[in-house]
PDB file of N, CA, C and O in Angstrom, chain B, residues numbered from 101:
ATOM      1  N   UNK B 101    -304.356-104.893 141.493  1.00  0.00           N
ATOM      2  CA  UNK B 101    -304.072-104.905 140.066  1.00  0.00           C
ATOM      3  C   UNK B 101    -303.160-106.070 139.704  1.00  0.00           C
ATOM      4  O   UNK B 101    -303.309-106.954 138.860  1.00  0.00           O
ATOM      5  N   UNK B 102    -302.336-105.873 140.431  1.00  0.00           N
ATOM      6  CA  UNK B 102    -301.384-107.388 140.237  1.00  0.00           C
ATOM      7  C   UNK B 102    -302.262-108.542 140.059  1.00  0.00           C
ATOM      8  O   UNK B 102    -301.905-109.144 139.045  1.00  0.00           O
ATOM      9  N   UNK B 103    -303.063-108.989 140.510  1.00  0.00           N
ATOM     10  CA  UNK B 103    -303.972-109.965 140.794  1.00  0.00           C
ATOM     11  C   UNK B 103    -304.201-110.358 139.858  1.00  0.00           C
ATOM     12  O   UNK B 103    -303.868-111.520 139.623  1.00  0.00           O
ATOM     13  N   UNK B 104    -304.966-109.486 138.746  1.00  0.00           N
ATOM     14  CA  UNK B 104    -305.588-109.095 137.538  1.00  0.00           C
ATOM     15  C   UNK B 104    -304.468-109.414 136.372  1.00  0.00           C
ATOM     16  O   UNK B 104    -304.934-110.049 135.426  1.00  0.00           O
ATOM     17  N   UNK B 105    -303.456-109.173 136.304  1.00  0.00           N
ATOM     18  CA  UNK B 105    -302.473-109.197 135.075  1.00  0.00           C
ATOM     19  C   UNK B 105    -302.213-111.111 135.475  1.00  0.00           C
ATOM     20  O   UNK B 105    -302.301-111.887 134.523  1.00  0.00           O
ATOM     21  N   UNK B 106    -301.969-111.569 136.614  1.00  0.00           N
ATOM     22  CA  UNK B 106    -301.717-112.792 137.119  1.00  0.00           C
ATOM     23  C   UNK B 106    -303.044-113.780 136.467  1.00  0.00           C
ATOM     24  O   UNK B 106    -303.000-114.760 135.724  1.00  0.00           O
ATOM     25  N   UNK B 107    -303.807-113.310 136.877  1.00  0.00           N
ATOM     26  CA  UNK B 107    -305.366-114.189 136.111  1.00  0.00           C
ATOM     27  C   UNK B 107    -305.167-114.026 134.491  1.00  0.00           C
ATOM     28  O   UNK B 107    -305.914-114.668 133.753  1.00  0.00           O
ATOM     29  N   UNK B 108    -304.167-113.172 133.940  1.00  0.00           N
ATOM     30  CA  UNK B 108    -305.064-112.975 132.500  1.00  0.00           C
ATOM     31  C   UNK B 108    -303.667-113.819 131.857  1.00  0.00           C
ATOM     32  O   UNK B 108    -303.715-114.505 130.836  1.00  0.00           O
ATOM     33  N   UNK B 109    -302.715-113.652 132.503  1.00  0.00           N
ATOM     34  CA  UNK B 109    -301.293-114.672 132.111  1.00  0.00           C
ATOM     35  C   UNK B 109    -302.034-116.646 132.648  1.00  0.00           C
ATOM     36  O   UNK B 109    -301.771-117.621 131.944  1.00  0.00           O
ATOM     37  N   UNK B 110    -302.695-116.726 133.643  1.00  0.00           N
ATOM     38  CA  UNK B 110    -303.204-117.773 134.012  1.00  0.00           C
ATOM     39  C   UNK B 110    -304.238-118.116 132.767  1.00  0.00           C
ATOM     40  O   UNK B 110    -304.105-119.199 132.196  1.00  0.00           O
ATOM     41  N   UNK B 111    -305.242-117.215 132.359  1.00  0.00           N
ATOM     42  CA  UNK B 111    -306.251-117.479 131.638  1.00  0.00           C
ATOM     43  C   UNK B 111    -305.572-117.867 130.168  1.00  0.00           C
ATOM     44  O   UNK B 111    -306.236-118.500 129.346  1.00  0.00           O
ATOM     45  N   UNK B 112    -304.554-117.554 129.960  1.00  0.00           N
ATOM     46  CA  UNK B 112    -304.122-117.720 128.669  1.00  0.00           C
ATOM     47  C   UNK B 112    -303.226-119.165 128.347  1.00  0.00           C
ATOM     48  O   UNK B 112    -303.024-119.751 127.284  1.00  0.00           O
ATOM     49  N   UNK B 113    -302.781-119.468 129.772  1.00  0.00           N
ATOM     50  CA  UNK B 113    -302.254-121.237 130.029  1.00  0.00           C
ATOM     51  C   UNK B 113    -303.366-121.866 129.615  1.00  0.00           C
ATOM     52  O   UNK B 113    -303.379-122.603 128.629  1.00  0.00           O
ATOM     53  N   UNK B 114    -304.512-121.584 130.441  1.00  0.00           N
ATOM     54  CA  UNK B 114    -305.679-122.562 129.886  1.00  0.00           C
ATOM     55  C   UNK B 114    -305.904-122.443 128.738  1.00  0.00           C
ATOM     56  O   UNK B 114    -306.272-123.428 128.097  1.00  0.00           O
ATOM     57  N   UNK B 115    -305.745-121.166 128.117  1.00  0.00           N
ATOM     58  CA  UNK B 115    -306.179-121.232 126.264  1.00  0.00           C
ATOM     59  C   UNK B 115    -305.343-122.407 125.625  1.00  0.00           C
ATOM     60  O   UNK B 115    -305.781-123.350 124.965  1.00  0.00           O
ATOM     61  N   UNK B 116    -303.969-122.117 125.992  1.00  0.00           N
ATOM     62  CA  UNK B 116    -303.297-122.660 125.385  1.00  0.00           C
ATOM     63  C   UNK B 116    -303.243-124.249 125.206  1.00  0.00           C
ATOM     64  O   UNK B 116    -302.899-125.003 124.296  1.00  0.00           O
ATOM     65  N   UNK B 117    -303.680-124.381 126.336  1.00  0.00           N
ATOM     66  CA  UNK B 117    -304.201-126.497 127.030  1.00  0.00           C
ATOM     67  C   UNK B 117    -305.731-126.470 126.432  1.00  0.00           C
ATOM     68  O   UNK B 117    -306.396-127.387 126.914  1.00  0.00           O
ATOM     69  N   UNK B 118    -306.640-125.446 125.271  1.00  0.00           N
ATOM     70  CA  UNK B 118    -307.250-125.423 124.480  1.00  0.00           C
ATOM     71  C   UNK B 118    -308.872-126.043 126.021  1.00  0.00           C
ATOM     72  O   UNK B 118    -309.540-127.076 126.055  1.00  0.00           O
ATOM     73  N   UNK B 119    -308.873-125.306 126.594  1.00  0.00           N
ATOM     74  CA  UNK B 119    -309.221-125.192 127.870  1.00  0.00           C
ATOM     75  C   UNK B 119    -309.865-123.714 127.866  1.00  0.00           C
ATOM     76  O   UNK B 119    -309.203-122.722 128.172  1.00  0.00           O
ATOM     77  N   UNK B 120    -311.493-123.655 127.413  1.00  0.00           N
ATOM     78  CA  UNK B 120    -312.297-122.110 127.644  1.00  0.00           C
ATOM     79  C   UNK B 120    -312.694-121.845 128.977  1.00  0.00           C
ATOM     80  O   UNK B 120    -312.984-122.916 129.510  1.00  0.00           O
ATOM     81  N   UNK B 121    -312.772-121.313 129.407  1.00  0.00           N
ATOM     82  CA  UNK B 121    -312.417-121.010 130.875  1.00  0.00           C
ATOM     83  C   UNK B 121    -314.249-119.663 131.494  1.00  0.00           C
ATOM     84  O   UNK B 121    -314.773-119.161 132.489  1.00  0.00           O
ATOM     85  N   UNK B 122    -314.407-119.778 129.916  1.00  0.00           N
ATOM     86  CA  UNK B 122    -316.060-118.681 130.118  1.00  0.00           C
ATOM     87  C   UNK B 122    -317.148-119.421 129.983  1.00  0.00           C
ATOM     88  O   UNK B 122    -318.242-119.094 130.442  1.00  0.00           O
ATOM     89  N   UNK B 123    -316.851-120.779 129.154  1.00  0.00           N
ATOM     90  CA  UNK B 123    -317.972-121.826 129.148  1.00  0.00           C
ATOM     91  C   UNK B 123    -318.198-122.919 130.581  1.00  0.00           C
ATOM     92  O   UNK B 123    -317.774-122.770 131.726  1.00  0.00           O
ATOM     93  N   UNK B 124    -318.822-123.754 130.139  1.00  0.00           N
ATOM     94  CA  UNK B 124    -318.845-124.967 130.477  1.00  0.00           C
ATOM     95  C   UNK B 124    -317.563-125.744 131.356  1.00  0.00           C
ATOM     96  O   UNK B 124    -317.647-126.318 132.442  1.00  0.00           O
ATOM     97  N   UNK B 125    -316.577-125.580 130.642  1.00  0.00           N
ATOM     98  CA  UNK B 125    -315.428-126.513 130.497  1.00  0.00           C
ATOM     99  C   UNK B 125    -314.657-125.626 131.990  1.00  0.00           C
ATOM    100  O   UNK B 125    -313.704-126.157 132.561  1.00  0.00           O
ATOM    101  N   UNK B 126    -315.182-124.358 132.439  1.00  0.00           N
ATOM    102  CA  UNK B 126    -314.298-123.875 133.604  1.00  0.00           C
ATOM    103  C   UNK B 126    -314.649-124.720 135.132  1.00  0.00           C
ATOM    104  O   UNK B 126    -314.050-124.543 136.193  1.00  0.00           O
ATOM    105  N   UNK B 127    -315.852-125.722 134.868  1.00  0.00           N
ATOM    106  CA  UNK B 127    -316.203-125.886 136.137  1.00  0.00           C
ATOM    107  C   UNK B 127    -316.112-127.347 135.914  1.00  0.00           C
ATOM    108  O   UNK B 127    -316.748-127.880 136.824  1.00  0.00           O
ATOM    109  N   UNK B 128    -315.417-128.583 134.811  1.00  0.00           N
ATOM    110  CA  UNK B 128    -315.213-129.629 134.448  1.00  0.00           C
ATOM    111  C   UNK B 128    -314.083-129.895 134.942  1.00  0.00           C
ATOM    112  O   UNK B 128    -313.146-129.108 134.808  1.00  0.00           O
ATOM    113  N   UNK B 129    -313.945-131.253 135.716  1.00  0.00           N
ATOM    114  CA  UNK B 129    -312.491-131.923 136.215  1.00  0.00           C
ATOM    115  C   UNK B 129    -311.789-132.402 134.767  1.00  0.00           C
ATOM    116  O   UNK B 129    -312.188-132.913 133.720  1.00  0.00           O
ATOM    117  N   UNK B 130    -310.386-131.894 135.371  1.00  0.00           N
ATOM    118  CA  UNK B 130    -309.713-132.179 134.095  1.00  0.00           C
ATOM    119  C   UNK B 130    -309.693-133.786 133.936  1.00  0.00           C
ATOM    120  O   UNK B 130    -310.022-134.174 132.815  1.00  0.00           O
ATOM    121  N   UNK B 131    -309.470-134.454 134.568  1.00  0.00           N
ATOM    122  CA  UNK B 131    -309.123-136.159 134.428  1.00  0.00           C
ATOM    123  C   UNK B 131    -310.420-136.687 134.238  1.00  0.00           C
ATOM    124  O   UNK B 131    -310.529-137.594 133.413  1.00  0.00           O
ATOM    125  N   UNK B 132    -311.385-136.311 134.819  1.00  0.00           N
ATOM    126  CA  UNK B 132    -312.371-137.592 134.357  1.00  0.00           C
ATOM    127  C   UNK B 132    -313.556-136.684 133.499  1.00  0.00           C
ATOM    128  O   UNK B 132    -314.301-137.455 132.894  1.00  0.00           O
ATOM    129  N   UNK B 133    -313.838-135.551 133.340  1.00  0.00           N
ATOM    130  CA  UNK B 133    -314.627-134.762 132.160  1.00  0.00           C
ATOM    131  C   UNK B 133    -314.188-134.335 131.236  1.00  0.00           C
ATOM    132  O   UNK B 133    -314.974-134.331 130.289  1.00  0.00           O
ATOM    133  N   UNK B 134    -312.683-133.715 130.935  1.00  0.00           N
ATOM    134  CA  UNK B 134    -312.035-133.483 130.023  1.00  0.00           C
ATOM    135  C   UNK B 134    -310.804-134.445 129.828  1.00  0.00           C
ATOM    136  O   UNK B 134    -309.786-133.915 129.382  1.00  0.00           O
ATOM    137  N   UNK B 135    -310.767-135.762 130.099  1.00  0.00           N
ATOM    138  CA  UNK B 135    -310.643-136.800 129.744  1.00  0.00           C
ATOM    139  C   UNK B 135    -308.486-136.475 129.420  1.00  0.00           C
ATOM    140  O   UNK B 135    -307.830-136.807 128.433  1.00  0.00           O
ATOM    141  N   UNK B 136    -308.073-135.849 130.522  1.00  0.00           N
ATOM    142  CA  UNK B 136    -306.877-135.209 130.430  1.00  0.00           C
ATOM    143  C   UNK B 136    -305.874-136.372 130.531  1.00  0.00           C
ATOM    144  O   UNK B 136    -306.438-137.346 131.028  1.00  0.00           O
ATOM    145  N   UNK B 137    -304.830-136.565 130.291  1.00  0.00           N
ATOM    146  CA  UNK B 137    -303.870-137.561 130.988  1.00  0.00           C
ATOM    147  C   UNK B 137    -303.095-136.906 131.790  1.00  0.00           C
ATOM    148  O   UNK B 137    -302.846-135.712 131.625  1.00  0.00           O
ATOM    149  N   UNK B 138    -302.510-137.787 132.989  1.00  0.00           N
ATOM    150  CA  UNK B 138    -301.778-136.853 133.879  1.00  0.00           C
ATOM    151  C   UNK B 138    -300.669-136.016 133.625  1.00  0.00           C
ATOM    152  O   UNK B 138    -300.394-134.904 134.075  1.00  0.00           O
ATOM    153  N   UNK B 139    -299.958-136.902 132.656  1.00  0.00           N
ATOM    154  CA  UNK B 139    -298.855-136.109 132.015  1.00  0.00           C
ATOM    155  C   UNK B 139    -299.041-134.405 131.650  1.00  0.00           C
ATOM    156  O   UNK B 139    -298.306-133.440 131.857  1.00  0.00           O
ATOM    157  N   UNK B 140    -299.993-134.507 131.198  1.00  0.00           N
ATOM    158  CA  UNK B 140    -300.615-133.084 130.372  1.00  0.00           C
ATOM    159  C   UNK B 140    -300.927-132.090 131.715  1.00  0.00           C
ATOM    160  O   UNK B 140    -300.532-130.938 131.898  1.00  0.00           O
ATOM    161  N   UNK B 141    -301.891-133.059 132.710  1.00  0.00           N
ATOM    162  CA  UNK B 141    -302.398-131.786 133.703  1.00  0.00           C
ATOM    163  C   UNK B 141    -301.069-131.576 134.559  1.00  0.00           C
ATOM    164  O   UNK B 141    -301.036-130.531 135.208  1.00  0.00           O
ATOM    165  N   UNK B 142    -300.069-132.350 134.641  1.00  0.00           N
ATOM    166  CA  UNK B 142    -298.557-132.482 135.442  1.00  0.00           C
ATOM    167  C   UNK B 142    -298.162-130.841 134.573  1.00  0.00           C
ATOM    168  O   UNK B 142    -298.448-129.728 135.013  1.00  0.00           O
ATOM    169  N   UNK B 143    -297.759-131.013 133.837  1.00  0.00           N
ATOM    170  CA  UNK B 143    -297.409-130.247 132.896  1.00  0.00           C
ATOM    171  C   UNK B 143    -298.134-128.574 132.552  1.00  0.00           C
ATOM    172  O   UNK B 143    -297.626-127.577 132.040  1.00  0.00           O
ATOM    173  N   UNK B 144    -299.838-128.896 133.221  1.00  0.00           N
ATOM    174  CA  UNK B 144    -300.564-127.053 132.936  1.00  0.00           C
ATOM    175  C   UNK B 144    -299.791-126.620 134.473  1.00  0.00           C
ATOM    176  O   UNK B 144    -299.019-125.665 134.564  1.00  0.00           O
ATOM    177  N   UNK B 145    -300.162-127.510 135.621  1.00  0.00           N
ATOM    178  CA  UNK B 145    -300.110-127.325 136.957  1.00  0.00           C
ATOM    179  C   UNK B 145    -298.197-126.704 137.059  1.00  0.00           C
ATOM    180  O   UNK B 145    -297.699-126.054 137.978  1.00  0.00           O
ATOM    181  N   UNK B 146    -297.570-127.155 135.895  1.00  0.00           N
ATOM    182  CA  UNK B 146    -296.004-126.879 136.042  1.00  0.00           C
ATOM    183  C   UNK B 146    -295.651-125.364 135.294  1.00  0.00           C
ATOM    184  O   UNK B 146    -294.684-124.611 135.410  1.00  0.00           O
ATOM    185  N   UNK B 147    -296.940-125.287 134.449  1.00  0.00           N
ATOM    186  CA  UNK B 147    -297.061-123.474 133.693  1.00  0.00           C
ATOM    187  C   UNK B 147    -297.686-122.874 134.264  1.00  0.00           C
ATOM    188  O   UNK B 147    -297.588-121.663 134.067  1.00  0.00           O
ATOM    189  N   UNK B 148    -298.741-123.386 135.352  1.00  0.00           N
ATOM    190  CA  UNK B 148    -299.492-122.264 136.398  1.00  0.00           C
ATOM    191  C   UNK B 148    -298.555-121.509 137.039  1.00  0.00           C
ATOM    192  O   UNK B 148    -298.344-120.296 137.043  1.00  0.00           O
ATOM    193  N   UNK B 149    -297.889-122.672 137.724  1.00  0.00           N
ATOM    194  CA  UNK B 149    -296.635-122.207 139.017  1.00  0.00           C
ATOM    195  C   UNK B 149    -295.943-121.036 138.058  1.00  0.00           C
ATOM    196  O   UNK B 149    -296.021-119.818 138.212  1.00  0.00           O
ATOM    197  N   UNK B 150    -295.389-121.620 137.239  1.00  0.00           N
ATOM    198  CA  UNK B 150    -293.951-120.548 136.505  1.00  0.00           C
ATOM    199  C   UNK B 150    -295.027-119.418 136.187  1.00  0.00           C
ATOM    200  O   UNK B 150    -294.331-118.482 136.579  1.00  0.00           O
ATOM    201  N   UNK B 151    -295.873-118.979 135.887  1.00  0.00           N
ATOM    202  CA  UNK B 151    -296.809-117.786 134.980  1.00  0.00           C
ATOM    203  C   UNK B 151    -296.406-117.289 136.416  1.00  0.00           C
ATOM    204  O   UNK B 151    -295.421-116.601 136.686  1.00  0.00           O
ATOM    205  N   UNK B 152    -297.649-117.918 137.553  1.00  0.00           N
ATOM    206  CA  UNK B 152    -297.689-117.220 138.853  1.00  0.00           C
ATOM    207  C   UNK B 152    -296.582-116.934 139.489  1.00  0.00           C
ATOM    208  O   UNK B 152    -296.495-115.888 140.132  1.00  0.00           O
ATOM    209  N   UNK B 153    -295.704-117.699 139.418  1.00  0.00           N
ATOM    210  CA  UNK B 153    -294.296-117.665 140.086  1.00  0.00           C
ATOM    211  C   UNK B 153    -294.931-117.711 141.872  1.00  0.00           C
ATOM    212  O   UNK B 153    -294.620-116.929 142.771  1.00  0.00           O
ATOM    213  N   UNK B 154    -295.787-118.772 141.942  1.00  0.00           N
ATOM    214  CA  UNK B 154    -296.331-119.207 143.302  1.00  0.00           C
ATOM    215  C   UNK B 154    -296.565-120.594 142.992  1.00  0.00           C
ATOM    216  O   UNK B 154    -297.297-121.021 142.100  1.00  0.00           O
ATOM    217  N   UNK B 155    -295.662-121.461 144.062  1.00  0.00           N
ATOM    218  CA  UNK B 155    -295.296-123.289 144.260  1.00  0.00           C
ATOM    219  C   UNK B 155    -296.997-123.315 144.841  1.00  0.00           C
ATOM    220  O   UNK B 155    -297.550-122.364 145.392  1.00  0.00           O
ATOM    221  N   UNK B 156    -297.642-124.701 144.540  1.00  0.00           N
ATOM    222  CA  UNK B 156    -298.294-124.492 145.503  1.00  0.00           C
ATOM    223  C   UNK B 156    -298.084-125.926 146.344  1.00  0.00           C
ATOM    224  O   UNK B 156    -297.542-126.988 146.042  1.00  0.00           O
ATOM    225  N   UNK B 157    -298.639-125.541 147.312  1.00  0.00           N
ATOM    226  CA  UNK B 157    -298.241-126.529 148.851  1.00  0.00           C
ATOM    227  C   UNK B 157    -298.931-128.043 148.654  1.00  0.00           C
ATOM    228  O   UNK B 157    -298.267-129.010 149.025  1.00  0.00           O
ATOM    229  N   UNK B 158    -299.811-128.185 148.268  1.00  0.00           N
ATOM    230  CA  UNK B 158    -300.639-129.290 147.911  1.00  0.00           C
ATOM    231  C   UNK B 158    -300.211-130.322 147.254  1.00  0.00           C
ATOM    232  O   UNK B 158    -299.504-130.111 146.268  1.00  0.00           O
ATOM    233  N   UNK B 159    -300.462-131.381 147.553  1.00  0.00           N
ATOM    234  CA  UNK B 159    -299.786-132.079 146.989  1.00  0.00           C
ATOM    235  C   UNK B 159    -300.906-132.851 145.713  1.00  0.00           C
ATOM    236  O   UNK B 159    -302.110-132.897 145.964  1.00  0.00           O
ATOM    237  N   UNK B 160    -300.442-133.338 144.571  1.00  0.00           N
ATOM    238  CA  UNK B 160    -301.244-133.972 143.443  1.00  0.00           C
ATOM    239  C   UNK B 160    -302.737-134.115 143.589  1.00  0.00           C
ATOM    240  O   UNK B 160    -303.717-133.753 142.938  1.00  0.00           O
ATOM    241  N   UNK B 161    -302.512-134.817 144.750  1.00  0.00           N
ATOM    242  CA  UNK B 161    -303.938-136.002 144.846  1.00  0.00           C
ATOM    243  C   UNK B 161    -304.885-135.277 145.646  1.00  0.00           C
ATOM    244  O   UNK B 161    -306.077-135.576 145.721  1.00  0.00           O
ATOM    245  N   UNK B 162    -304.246-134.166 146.338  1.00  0.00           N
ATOM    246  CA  UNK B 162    -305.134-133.170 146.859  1.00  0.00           C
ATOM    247  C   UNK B 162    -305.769-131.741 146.739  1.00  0.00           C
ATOM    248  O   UNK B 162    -306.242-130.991 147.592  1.00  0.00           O
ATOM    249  N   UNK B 163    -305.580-131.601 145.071  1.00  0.00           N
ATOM    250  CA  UNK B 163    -306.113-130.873 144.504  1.00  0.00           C
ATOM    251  C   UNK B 163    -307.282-130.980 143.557  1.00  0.00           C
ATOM    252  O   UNK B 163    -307.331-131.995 142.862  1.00  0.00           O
ATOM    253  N   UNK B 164    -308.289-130.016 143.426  1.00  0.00           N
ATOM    254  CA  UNK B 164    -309.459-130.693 142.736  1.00  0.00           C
ATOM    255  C   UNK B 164    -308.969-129.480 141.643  1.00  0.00           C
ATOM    256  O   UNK B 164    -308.760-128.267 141.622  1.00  0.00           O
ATOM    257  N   UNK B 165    -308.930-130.828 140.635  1.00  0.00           N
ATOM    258  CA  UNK B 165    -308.351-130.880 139.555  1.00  0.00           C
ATOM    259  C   UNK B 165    -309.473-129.969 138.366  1.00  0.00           C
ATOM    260  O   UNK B 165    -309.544-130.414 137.221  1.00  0.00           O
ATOM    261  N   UNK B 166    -310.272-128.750 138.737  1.00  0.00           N
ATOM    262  CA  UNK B 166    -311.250-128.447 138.001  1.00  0.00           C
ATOM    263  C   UNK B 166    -310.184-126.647 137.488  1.00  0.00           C
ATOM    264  O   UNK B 166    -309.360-126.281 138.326  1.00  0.00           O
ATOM    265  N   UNK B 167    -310.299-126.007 136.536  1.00  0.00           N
ATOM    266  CA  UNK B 167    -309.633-125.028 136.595  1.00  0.00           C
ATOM    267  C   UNK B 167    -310.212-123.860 137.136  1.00  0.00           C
ATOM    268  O   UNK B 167    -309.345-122.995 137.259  1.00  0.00           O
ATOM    269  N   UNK B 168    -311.613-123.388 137.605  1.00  0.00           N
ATOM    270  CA  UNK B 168    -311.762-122.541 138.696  1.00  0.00           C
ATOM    271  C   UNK B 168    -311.486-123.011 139.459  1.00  0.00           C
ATOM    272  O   UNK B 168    -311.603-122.193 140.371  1.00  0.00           O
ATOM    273  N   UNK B 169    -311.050-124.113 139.944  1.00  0.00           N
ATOM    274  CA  UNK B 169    -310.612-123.939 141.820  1.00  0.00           C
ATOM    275  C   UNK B 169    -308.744-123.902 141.498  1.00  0.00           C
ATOM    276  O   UNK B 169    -307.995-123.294 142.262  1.00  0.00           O
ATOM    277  N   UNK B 170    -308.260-124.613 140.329  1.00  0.00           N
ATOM    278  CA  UNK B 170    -306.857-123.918 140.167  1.00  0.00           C
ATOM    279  C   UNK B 170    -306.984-122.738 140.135  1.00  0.00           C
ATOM    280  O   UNK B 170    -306.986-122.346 141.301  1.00  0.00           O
ATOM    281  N   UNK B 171    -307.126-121.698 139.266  1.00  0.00           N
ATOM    282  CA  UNK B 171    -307.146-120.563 139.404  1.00  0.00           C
ATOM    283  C   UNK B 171    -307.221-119.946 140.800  1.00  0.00           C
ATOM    284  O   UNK B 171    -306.231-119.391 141.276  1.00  0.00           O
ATOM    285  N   UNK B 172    -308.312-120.029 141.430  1.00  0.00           N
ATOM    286  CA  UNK B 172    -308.310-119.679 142.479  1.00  0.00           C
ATOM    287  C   UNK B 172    -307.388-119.897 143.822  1.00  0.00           C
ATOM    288  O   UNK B 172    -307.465-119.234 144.856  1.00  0.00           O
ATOM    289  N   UNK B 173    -306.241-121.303 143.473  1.00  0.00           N
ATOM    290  CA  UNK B 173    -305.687-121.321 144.413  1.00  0.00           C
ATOM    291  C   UNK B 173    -304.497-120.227 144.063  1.00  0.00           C
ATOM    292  O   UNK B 173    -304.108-119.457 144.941  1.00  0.00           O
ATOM    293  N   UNK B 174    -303.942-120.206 142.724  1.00  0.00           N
ATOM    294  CA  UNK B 174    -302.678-119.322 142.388  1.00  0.00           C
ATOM    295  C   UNK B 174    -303.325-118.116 142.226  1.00  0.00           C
ATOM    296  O   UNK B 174    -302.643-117.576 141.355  1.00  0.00           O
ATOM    297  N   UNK B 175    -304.218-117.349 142.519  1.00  0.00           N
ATOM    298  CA  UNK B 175    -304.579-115.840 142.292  1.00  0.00           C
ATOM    299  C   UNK B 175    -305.006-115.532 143.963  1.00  0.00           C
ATOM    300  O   UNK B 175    -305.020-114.383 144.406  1.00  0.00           O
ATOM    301  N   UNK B 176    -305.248-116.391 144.559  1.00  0.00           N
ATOM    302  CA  UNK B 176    -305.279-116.133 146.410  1.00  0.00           C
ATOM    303  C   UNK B 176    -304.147-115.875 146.907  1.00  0.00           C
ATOM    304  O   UNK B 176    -304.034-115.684 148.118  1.00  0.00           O
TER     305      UNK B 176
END
């Protein structure tokens, strides 16, 4: 259940970065399909952590920057 309240506080970061997460746009890289600047994805990746209250280990350049595979790393 925890899991579940964690995804729906996560799902609502992406609302908020105006980011639908049931269409299209959940399986689009943020930098080069949704045309993000880093500042901005610096900044969802800095409200994932705090929502989840889980750092994650990875570093920038080694994350694929799409928001189902974020999600999936902070709800694992």
């Amino acid at each position: 259940m925890k899991g579940m309240n964690v995804a729906k506080k996560l799902f609502k970061v992406f609302e908020s970065y105006g980011i639908n997460l049931n269409g299209r746009q959940g399986n689009l890289h943020l930098k080069n399909d949704l045309h993000m600047d880093e500042v901005f994805i610096n900044g969802l990746i800095f409200e994932l952590e705090y929502v989840s209250k889980k750092n994650l280990e990875k570093e920038f350049g080694e994350l694929e920057l799409r928001p189902v595979s974020l999600m999936e790393e902070f709800v694992s």
